[in-house]
FIKOL-825056 format. One record per residue (C-alpha): residue in one letter; z, y, x. Coordinates in Angstrom, 1 decimal, always signed. Each point is the difference from the previous one (the first is absolute). Layout:
N
<type->A&zz->Z&yy->Y&xx->X>
...
This chain:
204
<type->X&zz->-21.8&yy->+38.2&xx->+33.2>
<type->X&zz->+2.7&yy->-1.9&xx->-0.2>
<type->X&zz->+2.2&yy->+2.4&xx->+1.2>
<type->X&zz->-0.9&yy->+2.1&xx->-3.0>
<type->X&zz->+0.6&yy->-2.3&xx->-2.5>
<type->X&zz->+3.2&yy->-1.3&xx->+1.3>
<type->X&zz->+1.2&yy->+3.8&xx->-0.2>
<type->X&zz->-1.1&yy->+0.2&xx->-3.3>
<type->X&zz->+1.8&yy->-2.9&xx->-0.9>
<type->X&zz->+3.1&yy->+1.7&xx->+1.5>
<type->X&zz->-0.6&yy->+3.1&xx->-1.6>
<type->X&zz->-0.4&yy->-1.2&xx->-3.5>
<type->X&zz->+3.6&yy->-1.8&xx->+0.5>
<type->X&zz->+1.3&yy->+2.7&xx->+1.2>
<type->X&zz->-1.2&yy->+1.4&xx->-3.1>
<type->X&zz->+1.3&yy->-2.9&xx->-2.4>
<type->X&zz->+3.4&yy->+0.2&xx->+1.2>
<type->X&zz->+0.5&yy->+4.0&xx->-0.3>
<type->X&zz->-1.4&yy->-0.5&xx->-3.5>
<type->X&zz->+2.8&yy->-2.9&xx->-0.6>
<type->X&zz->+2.7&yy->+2.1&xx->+1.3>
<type->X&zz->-1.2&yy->+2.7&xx->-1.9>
<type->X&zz->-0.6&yy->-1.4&xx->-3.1>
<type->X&zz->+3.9&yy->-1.7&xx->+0.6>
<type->X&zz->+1.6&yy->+3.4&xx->+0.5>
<type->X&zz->-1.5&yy->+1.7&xx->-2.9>
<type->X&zz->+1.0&yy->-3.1&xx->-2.7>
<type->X&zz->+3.6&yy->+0.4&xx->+1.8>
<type->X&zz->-0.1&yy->+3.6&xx->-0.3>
<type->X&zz->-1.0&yy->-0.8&xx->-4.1>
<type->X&zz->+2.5&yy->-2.1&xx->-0.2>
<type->X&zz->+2.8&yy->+2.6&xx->+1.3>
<type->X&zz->-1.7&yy->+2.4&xx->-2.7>
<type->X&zz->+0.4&yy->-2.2&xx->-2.7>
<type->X&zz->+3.7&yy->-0.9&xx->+1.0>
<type->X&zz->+0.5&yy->+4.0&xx->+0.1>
<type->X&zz->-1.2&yy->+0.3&xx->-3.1>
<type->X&zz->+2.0&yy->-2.6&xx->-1.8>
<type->X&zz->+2.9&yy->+1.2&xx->+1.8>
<type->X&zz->-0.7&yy->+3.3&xx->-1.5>
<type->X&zz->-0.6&yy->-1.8&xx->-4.0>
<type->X&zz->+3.5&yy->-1.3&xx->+0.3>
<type->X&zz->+1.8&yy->+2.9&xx->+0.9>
<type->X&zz->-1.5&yy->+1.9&xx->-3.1>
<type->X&zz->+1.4&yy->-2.9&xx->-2.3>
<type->X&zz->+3.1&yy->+0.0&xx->+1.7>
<type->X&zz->+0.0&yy->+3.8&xx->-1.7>
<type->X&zz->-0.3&yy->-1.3&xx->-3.2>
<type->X&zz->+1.2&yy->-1.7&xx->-3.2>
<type->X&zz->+2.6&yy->+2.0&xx->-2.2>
<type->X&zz->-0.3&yy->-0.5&xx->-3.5>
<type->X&zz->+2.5&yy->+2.8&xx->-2.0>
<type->X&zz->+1.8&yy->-0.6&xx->-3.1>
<type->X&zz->+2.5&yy->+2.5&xx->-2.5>
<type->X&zz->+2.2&yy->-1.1&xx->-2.0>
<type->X&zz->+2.7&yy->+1.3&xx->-2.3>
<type->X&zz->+2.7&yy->-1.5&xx->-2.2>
<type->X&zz->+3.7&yy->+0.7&xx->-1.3>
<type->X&zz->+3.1&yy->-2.0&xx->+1.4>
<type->X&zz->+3.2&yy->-0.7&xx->-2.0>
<type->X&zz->+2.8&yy->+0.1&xx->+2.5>
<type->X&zz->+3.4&yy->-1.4&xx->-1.8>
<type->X&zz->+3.1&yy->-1.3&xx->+2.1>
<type->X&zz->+2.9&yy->-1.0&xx->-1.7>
<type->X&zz->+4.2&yy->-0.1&xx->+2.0>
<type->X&zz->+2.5&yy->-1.6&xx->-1.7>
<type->X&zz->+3.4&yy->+1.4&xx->+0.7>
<type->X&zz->+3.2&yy->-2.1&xx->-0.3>
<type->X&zz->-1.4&yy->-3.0&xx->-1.2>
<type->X&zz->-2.0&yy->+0.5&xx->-3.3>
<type->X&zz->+1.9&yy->+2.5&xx->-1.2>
<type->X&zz->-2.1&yy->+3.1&xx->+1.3>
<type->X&zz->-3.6&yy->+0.0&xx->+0.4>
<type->X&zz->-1.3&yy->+3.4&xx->+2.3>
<type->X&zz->-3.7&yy->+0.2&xx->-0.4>
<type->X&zz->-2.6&yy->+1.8&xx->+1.5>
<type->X&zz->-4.2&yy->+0.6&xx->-0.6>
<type->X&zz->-2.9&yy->+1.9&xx->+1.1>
<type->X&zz->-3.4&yy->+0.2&xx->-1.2>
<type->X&zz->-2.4&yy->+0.3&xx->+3.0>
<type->X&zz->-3.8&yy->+1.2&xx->-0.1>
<type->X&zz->-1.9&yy->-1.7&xx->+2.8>
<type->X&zz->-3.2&yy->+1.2&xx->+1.2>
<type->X&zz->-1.1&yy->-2.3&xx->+3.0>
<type->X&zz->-2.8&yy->+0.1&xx->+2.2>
<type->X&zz->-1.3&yy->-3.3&xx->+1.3>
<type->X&zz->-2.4&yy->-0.9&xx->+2.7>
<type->X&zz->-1.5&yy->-3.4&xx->+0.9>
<type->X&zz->-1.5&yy->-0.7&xx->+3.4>
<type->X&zz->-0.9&yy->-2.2&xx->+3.4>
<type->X&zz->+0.8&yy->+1.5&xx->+3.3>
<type->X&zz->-3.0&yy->-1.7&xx->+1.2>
<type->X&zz->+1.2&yy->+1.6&xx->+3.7>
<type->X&zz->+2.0&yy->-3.2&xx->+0.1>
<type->X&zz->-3.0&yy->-1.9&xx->-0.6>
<type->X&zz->-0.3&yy->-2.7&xx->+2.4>
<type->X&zz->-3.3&yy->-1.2&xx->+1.4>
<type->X&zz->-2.4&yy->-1.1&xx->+3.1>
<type->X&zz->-3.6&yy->+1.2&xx->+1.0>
<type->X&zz->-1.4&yy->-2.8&xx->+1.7>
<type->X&zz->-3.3&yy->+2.1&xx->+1.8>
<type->X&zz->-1.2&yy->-3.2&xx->+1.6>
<type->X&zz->+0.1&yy->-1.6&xx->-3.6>
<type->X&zz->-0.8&yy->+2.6&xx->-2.1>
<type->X&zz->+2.9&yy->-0.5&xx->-2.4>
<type->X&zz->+2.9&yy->+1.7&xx->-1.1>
<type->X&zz->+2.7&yy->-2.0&xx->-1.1>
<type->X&zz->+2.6&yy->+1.4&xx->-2.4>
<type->X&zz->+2.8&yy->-1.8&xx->+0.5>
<type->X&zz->+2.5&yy->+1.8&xx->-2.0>
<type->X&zz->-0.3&yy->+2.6&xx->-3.1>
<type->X&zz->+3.8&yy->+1.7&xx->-0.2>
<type->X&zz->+1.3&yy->+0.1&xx->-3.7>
<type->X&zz->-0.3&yy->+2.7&xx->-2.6>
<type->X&zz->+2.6&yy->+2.6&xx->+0.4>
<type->X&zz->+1.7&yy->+1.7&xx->-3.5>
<type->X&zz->+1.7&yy->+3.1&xx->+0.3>
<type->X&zz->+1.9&yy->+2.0&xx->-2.8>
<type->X&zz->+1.2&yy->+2.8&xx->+0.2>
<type->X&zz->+2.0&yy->+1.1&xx->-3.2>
<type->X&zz->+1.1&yy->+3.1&xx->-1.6>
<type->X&zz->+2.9&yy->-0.1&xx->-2.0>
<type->X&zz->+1.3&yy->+2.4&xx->-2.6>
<type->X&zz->+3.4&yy->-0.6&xx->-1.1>
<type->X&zz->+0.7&yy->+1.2&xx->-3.7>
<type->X&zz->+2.8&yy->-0.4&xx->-2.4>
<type->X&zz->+2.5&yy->-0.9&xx->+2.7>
<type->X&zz->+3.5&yy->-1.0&xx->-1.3>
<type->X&zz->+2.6&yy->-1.8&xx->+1.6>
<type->X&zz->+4.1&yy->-0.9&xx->-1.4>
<type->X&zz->+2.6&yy->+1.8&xx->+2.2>
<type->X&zz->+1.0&yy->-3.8&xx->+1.4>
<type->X&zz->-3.8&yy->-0.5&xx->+1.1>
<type->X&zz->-1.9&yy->+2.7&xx->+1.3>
<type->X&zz->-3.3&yy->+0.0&xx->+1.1>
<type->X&zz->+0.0&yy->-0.5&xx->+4.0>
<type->X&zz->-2.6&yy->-0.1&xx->+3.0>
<type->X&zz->-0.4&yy->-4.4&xx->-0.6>
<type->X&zz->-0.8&yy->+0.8&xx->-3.6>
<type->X&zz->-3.2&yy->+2.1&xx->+1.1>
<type->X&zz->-1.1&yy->-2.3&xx->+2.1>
<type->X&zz->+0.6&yy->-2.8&xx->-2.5>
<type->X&zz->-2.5&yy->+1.4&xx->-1.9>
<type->X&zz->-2.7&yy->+1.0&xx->+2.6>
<type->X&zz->+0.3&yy->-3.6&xx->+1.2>
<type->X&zz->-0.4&yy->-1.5&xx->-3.8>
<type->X&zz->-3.0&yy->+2.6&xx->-0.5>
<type->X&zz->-1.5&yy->-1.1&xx->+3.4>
<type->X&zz->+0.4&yy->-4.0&xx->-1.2>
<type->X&zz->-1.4&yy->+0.8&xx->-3.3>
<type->X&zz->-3.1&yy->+2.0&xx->+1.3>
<type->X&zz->-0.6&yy->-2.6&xx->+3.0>
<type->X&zz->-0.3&yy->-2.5&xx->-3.0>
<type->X&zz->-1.8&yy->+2.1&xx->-2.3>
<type->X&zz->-2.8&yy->+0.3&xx->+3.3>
<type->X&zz->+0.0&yy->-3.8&xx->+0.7>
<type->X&zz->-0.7&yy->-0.3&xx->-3.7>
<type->X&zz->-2.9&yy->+2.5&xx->+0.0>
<type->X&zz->-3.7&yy->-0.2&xx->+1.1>
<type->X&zz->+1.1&yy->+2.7&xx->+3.2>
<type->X&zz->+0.3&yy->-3.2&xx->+2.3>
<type->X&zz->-2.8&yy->-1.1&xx->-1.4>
<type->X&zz->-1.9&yy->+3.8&xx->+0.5>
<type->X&zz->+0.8&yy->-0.2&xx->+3.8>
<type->X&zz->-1.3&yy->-3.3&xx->+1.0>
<type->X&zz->-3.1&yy->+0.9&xx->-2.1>
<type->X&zz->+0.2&yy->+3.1&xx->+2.4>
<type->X&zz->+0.6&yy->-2.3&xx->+3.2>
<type->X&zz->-2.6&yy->-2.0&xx->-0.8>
<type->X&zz->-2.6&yy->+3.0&xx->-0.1>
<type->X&zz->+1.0&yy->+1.0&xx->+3.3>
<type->X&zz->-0.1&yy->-3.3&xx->+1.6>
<type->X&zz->-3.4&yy->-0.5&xx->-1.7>
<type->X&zz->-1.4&yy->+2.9&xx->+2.4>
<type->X&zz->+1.4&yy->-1.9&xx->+2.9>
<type->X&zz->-2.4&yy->-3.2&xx->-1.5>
<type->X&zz->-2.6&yy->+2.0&xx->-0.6>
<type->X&zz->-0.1&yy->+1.5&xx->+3.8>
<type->X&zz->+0.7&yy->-3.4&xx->+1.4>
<type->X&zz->-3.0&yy->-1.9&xx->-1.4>
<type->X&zz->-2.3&yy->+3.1&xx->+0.2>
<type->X&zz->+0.7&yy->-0.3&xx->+4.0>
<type->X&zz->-0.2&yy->-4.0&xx->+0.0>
<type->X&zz->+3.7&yy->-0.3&xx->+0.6>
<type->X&zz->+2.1&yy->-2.3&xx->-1.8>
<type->X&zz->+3.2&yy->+1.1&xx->-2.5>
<type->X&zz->+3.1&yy->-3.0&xx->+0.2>
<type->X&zz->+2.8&yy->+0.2&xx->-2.1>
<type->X&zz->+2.6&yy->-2.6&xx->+0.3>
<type->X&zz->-2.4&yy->-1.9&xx->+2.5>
<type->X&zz->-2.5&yy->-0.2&xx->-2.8>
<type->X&zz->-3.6&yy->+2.2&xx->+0.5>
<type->X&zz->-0.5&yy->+2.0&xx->-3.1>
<type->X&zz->-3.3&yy->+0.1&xx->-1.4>
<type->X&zz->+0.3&yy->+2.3&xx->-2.8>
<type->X&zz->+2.7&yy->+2.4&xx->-1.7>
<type->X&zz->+1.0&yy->-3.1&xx->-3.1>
<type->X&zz->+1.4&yy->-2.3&xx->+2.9>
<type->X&zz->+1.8&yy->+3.0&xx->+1.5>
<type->X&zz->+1.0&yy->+0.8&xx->-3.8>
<type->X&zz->+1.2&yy->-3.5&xx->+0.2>
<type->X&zz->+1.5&yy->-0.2&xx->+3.2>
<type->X&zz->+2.2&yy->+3.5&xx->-0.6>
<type->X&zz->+1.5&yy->-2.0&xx->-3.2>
């Protein structure tokens, strides 16, 4: 009798312990899912945010060369038509961050800056230029370099930098959203965000 007992006793731990081990490699196994599937979230953000923007305008080019002292002035002048296309975005593939499985948190450590890009098209009308002061290749890019200054001001000045962190914030929104729906925990700048208006806050 007591033989039988004692083997029961030795089977059930038997039992116990598979069931630990099991029950350990299946919340590991979740855990490596979960880390997957945030992975996964990140890379589809790092896709994203591009906020587009037109704009159009007229430029007054006017130079002025004054030959032998005052006594000669050689002018020159162009009216330019711009028509410039202008994007607004994060390459979020530069976004630097941790997945800390055995903590369950992912840490973004670094968001990279918005990136502006113009590209300009220029129209040049009403070109003339003194015999003493012609137009030349540094007078063309004069201008596409004044156009780019005014248009990069003209975006800082706008609501498009404004658009794409709106947009950012979406996306990283989804990432907060999958985090806490899994039990994991969202840091940014070593502080846990609870909700989108702190990482509203923290993006500022």
């Amino acid at each position: 009798m007591k033989k039988v007992i004692a083997g029961a006793i030795i089977a059930l731990a038997f039992v116990f312990i598979y069931k630990s081990c099991s029950l350990h490699e299946e919340d590991e196994q979740k855990l490596r899912e979960q880390s997957v599937l945030i992975q996964e979230q990140i890379s589809n953000v790092s896709k994203l945010v591009v906020i587009e923007g037109h704009y159009a305008e007229v430029y007054n080019y006017a130079d002025s060369k004054q030959l032998f002292g005052s006594l000669i002035t050689a002018d020159k002048k162009a009216l330019v038509v711009v028509n410039a296309e202008v994007t607004v975005s994060y390459d979020l593939s530069q976004l630097d961050y941790e997945l800390d499985i055995e903590a369950k948190t992912v840490r973004l450590r670094n968001i990279p800056d918005p990136l502006i890009n113009i590209n300009p098209d220029l129209e040049y009308y009403d070109v003339t230029a003194d015999y003493f002061n012609p137009f030349n290749a540094d007078d063309y890019n004069n201008i596409k370099r004044k156009v780019g200054d005014e248009l990069l001001n003209k975006v800082k000045n706008s609501t498009m930098l404004d658009n794409a962190e709106n947009r950012l914030l979406s996306e990283l929104s989804k990432l907060l959203l999958l985090t806490n729906a899994m039990d994991w925990t969202l840091e940014y700048r070593q502080e846990a965000i609870q909700d989108t208006n702190r990482l509203e806050i923290l993006l500022d």
